[in-house]
C-alpha positions as CSV (number, residue, x, y, z in Angstrom):
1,X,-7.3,4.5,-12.2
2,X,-5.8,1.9,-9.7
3,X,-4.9,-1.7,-10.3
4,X,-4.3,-4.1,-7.3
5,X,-2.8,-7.2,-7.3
6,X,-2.5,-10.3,-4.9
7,X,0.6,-12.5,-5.3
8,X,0.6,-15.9,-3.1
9,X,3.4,-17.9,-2.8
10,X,2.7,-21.8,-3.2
11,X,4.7,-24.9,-3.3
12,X,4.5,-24.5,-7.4
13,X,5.6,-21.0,-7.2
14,X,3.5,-17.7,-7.1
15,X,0.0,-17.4,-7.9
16,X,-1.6,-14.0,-9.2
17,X,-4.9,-12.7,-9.1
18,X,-6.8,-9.6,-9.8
19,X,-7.4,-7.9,-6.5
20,X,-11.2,-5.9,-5.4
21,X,-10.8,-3.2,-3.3
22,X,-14.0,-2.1,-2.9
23,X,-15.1,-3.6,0.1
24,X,-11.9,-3.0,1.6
25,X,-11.9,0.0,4.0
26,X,-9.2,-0.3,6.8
27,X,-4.7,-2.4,6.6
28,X,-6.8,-5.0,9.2
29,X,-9.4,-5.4,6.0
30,X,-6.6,-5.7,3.2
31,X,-4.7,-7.8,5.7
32,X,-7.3,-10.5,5.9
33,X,-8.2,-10.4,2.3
34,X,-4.0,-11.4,2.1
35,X,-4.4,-13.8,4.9
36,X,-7.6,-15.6,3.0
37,X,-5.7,-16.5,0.1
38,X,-2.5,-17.5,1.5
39,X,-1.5,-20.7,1.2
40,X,0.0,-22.4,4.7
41,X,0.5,-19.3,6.1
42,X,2.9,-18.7,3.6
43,X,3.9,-15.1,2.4
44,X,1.4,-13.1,0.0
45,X,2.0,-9.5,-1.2
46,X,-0.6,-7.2,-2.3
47,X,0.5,-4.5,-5.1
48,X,-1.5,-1.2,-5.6
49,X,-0.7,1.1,-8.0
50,X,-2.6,4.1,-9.1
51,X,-1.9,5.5,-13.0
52,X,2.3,6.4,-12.0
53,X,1.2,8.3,-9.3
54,X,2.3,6.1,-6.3
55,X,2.5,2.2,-5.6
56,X,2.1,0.6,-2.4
57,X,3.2,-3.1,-1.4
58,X,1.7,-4.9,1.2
59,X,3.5,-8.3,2.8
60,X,1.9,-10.6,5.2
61,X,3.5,-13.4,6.6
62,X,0.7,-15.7,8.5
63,X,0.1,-14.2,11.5
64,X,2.8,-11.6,11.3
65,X,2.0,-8.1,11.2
66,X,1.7,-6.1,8.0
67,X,4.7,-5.0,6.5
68,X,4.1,-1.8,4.0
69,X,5.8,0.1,1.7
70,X,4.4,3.3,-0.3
71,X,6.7,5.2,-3.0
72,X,4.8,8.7,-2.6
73,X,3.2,9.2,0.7
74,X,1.9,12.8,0.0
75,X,0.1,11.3,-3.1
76,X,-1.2,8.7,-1.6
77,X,-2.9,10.3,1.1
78,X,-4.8,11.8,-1.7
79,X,-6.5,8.5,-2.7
80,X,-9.0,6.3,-0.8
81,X,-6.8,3.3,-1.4
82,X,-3.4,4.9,-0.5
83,X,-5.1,6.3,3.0
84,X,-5.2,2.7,3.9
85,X,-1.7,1.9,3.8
86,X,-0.8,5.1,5.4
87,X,-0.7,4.2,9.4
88,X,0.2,6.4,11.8
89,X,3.1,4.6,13.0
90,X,4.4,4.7,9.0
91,X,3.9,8.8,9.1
92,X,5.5,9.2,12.8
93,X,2.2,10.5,14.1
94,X,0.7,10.3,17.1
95,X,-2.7,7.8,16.5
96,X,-5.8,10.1,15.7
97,X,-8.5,9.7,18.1
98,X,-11.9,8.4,17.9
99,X,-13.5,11.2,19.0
100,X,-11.6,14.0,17.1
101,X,-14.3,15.2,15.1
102,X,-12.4,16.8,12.1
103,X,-10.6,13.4,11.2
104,X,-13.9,11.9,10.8
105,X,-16.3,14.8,9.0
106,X,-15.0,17.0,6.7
107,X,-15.9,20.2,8.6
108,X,-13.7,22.9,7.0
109,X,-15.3,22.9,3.7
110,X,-12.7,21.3,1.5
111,X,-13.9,18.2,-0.6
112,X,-13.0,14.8,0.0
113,X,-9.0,14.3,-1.4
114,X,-8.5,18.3,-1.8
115,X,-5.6,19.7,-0.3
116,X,-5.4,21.6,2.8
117,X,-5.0,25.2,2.2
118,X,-2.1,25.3,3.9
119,X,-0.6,22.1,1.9
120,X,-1.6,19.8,4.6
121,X,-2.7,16.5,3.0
122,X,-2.7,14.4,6.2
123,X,-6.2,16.3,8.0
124,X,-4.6,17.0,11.2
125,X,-3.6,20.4,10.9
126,X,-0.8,20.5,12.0
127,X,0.8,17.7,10.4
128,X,2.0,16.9,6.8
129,X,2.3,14.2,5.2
130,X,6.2,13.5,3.1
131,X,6.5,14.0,-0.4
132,X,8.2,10.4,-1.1
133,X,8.7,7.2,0.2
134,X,7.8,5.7,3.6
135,X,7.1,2.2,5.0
136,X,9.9,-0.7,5.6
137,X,12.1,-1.1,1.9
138,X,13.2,-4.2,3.1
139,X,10.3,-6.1,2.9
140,X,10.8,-7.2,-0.3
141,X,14.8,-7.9,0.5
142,X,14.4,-11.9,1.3
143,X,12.5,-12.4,-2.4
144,X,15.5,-10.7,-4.6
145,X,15.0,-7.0,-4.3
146,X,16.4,-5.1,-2.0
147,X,15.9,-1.9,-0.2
148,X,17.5,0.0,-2.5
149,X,16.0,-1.4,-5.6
150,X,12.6,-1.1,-3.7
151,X,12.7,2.7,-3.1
152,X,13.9,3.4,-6.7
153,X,11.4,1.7,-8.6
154,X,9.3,4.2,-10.5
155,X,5.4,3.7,-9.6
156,X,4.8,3.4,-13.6
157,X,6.8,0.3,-13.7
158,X,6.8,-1.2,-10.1
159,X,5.0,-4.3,-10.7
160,X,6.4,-5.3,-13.5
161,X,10.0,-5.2,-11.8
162,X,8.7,-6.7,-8.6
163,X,7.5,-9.9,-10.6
164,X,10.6,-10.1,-12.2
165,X,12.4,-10.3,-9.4
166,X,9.9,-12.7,-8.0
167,X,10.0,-14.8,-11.1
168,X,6.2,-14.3,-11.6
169,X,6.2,-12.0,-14.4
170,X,3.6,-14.4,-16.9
171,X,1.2,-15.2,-13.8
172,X,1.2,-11.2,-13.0
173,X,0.0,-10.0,-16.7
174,X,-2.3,-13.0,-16.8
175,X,-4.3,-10.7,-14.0
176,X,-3.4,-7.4,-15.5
């Protein structure tokens, strides 16, 4: 079970609201979703979380690119939404290409989110995905929380200490 979450900042403070991912299939997708609802280009995160498995923060600063954070690579590149966040820039891999037919089909027989039988999780082969955090722990460092704080936050209880440190915690569980 996942739960996303879009946090705005405004002039009165933050605004939260109950986030659909479902017609969201690519960061340059979830980044405009961001973009659409911020508010003079000010900064809006986007919080997934999927049942203490892994959380993922999102932070886009008008025009700015993306800034990401994910607590548990390997488990997110289990999950549709997690894949998303996982760039190949984040991982230190060299940018699949187009054309590489086993990144797009699923040609050695494994379903859709199974491991590779080798413990590969990342479909290159050769690759593999790390176990725990990955992304930029600052990005949270200018609201109150810092790197530190960011990477030890435990995915059951991440949004709930991100609002607090934001001050949003009533306009986060009004969405929830």
């Amino acid at each position: 079970m996942y739960f996303a979450a879009l946090l705005a900042r405004t002039d009165e403070g933050w605004e939260a609201s109950d986030t659909e991912l479902d017609n969201v299939e690519t960061l340059a997708d979830l980044t405009d979703v961001a973009r659409e609802a911020s508010v003079d280009d000010d900064t809006v995160l986007i919080c997934i979380e999927q049942e203490g498995a892994w959380f993922g923060v999102v932070r886009v600063d008008g025009e700015d690119d993306p800034r990401i954070f994910v607590s548990g690579a390997a488990a997110a590149a289990r999950s549709a939404y997690g894949e998303i966040l996982l760039t190949d820039e984040m991982l230190g891999r060299e940018p699949r290409a187009v054309d590489d037919l086993d990144s797009l089909t699923d040609l050695d027989g494994t379903e859709d989110g199974e491991p590779e039988p080798d413990g590969d999780v990342s479909g290159s082969g050769a690759e593999t995905v790390p176990e725990g955090p990955v992304g930029d722990a600052e990005l949270l460092a200018d609201l109150g929380m810092g790197a530190e704080d960011v990477v030890l936050l435990s995915a059951d209880e991440a949004m709930a200490q991100i609002a607090e440190a934001l001050g949003c915690t009533d306009v986060l569980e009004a969405v929830r």
